[in-house]
SERO-4910 file (N, C-alpha, C, O; in steps of 0.05 Angstrom, whole numbers):
BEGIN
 pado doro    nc1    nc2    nc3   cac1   cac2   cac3    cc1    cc2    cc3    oc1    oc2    oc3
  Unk    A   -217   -289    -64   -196   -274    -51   -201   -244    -56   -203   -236    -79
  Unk    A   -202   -226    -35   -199   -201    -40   -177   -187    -49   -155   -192    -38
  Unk    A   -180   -167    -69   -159   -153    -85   -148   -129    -64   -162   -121    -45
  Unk    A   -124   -118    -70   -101   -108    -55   -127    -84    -44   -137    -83    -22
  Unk    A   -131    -70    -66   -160    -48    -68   -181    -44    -42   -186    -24    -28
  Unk    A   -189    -68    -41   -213    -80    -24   -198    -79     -4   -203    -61     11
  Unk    A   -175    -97      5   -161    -90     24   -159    -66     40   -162    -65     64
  Unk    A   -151    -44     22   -141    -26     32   -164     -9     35   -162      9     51
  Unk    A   -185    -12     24   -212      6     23   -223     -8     52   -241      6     62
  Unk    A   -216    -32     68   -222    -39     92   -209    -31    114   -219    -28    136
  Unk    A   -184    -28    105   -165    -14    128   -172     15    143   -170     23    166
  Unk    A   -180     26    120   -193     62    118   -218     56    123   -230     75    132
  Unk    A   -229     41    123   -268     40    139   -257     40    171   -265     56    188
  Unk    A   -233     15    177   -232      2    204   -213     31    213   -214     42    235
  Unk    A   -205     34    203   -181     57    225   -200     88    227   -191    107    241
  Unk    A   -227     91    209   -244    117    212   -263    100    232   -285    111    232
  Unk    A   -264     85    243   -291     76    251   -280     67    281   -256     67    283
  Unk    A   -292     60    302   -293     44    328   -274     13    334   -256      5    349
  Unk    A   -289      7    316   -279    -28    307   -244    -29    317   -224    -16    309
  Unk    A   -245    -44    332   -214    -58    340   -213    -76    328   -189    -79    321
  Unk    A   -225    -94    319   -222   -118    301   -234   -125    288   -253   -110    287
  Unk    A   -239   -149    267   -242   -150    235   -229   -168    226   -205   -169    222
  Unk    A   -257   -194    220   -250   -222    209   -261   -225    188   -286   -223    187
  Unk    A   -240   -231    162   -266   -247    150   -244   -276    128   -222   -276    116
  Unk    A   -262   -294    134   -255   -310    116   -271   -324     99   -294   -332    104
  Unk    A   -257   -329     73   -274   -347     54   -262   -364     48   -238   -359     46
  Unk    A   -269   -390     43   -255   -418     34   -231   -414     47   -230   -415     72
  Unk    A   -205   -409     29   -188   -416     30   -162   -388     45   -139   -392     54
  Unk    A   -179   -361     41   -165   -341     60   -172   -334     74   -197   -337     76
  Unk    A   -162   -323     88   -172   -305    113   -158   -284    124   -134   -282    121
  Unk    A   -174   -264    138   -156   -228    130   -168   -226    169   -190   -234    175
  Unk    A   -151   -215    187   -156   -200    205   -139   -176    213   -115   -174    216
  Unk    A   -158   -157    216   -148   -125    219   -155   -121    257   -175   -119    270
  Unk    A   -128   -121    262   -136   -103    286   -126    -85    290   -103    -82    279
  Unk    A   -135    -64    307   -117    -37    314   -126    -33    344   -147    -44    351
  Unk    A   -112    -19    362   -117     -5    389    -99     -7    395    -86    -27    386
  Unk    A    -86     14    415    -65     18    431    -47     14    418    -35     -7    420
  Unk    A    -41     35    396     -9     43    381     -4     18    364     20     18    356
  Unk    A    -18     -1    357    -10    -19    349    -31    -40    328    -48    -55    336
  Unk    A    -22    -36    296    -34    -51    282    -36    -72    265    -38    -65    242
  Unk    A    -36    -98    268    -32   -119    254    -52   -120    228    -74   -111    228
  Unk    A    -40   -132    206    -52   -143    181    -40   -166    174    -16   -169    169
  Unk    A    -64   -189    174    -63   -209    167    -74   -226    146    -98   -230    151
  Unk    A    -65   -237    125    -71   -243     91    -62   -274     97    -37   -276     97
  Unk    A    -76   -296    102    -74   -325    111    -78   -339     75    -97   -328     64
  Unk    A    -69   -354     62    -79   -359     37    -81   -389     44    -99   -402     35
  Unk    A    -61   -401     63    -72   -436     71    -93   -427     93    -96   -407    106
  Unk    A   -108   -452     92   -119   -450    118   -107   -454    144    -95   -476    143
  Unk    A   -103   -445    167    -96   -448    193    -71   -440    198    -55   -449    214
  Unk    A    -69   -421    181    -37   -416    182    -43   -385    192    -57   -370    180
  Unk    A    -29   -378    216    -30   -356    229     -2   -335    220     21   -342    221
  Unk    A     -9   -318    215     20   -291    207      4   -272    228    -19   -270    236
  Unk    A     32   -255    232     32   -231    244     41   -213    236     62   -213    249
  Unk    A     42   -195    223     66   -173    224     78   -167    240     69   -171    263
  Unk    A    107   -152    238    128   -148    255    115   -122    269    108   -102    256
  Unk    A    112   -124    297    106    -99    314    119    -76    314    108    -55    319
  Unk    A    141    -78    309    160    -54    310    155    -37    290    152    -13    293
  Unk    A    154    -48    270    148    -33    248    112    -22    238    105     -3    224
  Unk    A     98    -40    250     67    -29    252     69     -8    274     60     14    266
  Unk    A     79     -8    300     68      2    333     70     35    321     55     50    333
  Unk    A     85     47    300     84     76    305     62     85    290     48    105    294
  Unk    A     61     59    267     40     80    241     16     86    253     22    110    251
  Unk    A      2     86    260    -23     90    270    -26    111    296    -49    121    300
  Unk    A    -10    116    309     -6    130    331    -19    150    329    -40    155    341
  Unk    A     -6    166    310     -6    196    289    -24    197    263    -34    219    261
  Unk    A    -28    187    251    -41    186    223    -39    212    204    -29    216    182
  Unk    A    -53    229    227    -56    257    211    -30    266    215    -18    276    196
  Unk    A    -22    264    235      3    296    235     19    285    220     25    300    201
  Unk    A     30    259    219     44    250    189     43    253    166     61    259    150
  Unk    A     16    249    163     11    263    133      9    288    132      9    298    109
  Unk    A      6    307    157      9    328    152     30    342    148     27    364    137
  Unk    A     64    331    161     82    328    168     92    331    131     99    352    119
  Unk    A     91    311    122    100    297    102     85    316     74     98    322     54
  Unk    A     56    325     77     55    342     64     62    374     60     64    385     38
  Unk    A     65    385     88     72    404     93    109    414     90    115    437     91
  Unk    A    125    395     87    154    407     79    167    405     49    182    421     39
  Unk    A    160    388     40    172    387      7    159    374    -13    170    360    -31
  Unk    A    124    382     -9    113    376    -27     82    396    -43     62    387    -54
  Unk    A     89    420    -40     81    444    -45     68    440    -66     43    436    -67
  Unk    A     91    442    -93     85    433   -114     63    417   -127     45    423   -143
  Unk    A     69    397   -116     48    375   -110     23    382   -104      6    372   -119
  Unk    A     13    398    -84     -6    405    -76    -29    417    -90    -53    413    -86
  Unk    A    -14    440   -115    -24    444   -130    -27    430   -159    -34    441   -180
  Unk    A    -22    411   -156    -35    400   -183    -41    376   -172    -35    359   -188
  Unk    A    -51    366   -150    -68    351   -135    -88    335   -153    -93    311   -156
  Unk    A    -98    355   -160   -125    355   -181   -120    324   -203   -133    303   -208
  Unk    A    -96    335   -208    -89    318   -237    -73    290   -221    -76    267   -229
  Unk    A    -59    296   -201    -40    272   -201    -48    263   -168    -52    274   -147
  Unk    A    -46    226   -183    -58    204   -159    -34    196   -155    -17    196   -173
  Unk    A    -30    189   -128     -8    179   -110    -22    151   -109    -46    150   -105
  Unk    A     -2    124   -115    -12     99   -110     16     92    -85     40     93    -85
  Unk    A     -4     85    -70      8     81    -44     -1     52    -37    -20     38    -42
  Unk    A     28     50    -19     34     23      3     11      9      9      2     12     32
  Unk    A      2     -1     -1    -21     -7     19    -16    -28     47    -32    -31     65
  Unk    A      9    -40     47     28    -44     75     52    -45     77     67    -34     62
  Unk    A     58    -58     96     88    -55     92     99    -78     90     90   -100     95
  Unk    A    131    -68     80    142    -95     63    161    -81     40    165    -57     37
  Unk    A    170   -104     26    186    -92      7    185    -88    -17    178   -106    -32
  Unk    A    192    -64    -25    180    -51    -51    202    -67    -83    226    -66    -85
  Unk    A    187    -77    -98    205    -89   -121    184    -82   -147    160    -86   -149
  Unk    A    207    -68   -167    191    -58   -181    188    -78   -206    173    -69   -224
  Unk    A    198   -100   -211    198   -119   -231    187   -148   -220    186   -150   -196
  Unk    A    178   -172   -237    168   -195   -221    198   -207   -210    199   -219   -189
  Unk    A    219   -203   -224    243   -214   -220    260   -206   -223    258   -193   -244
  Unk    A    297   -202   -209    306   -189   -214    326   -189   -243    347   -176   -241
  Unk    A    322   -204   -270    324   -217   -286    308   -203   -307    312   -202   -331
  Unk    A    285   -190   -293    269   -177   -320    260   -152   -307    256   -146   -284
  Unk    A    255   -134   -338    245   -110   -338    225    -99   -322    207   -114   -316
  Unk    A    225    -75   -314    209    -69   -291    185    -66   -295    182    -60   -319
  Unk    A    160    -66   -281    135    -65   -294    124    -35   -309    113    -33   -330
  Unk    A    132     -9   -286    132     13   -307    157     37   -300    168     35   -278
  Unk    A    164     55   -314    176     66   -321    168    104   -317    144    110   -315
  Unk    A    179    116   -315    172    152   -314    160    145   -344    169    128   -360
  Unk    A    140    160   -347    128    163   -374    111    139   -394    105    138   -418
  Unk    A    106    119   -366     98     97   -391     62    102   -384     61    111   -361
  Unk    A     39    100   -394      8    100   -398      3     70   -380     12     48   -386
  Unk    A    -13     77   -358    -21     60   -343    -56     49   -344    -69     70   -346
  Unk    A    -66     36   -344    -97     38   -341   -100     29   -309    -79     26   -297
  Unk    A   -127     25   -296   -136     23   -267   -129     -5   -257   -128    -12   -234
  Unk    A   -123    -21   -282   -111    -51   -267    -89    -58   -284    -90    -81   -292
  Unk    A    -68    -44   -291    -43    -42   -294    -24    -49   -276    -13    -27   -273
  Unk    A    -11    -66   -262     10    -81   -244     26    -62   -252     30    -55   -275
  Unk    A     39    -50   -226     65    -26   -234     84    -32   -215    107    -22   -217
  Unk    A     76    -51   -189    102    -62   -175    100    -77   -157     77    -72   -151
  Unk    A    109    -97   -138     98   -110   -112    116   -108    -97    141   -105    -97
  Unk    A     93   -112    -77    104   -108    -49    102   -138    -30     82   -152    -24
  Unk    A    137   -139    -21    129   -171    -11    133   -164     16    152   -150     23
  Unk    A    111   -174     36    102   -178     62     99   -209     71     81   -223     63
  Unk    A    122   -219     91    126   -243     99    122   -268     80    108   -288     82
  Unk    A    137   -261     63    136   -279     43    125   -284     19    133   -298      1
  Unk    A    105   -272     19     75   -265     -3     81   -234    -18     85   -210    -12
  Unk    A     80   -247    -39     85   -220    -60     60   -220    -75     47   -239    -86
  Unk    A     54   -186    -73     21   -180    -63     32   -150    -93     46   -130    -91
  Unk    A     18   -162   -118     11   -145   -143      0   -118   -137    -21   -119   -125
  Unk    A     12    -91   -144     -2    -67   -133    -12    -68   -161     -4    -86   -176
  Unk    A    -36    -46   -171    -43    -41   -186    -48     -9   -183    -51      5   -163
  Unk    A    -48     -2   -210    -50     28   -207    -75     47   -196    -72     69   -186
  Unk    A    -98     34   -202   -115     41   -201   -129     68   -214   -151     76   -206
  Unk    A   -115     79   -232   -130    103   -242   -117     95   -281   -101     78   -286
  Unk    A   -127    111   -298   -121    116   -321    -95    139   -320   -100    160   -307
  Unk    A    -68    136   -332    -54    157   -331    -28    153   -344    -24    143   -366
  Unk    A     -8    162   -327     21    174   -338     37    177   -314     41    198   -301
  Unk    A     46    154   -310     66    148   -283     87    185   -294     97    194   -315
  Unk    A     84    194   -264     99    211   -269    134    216   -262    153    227   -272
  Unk    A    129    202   -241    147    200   -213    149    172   -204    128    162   -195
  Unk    A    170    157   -203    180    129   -187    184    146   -161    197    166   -166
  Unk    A    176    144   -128    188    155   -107    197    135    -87    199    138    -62
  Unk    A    203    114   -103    213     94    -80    237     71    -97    231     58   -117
  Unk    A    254     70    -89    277     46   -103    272     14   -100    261      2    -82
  Unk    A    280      7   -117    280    -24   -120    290    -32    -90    310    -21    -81
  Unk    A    273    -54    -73    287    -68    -55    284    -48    -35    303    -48    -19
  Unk    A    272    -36    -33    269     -7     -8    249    -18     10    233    -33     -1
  Unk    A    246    -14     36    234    -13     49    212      3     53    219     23     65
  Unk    A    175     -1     44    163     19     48    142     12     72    138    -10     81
  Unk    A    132     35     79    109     31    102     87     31     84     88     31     60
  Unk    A     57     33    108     37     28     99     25     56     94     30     73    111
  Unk    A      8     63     68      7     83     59     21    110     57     13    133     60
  Unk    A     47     97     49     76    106     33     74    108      2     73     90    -14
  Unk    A     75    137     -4     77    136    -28     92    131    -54    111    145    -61
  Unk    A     82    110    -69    104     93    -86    104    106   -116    125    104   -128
  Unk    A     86    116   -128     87    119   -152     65    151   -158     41    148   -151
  Unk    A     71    177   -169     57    198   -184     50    191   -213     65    188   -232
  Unk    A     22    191   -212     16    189   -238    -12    207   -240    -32    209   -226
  Unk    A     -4    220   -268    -24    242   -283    -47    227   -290    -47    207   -305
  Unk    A    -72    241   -277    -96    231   -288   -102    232   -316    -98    253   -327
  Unk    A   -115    205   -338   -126    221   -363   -152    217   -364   -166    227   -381
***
């Protein structure tokens, strides 16, 4: 099974590149990416023959725009940010779905403003059609910033957590 990482390191090859579509399966999963015409599905199969879609409404805008969004989004209230870039990694959405920062709502959350993370540190998941999908931090650091609430709704490469490089 490919990790959230790999995932998302395929999404950014397929949406810089030509490719409208993108299969792959092994044994027991199977992942298809498509994009064209305003509209992008991601699909994470863990039985065999079992077909998911994502909800269109909520994929058809992200892709439209790419840049001016992020340009959008970086350009009004995040200045600050900009300059210390250097030091602090944004771990983002890698789709969309709902953001929960604990495995349950019964126990403590995975991290905290100020807690030391390493590159495969679980800091929150995100459940998409049923499947609750482990983010991991991916860098060495110091969660700086929670920017998203328990039970929130995030998109795909939406930023969920600031954390200081060490």
């Amino acid at each position: 099974m490919l990790k959230i990482q790999e995932i998302r390191e395929l999404i950014k090859l397929i949406d810089q590149s030509s490719i409208n579509e993108f299969n792959y399966e092994l044994e027991d999963a199977k992942i298809t990416l498509k994009k064209g015409g305003g509209e992008q599905v991601v699909q994470q199969t863990v039985q065999p023959r079992v077909e998911q879609a994502a909800p269109a409404p909520q994929v058809q805008a992200q892709p439209s725009q790419p840049s001016e969004s992020k340009q959008e989004a970086n350009s009004g209230n995040s200045e600050p940010v900009k300059e210390m870039d250097e030091t602090l990694h944004k771990i983002e959405s890698p789709m969309v779905g709902t953001f929960y920062a604990s495995p349950s709502p019964d126990e403590d959350v995975y991290v905290n403003t100020g807690d030391k993370v390493s590159n495969d540190s679980i800091v929150c998941i995100i459940e998409a059609m049923k499947l609750f999908n482990e983010i991991e931090a991916e860098v060495n650091g110091e969660i700086v910033e929670v920017l998203v609430e328990n039970g929130q709704l995030v998109e795909y490469g939406q930023p969920l957590f600031l954390v200081k490089k060490q």
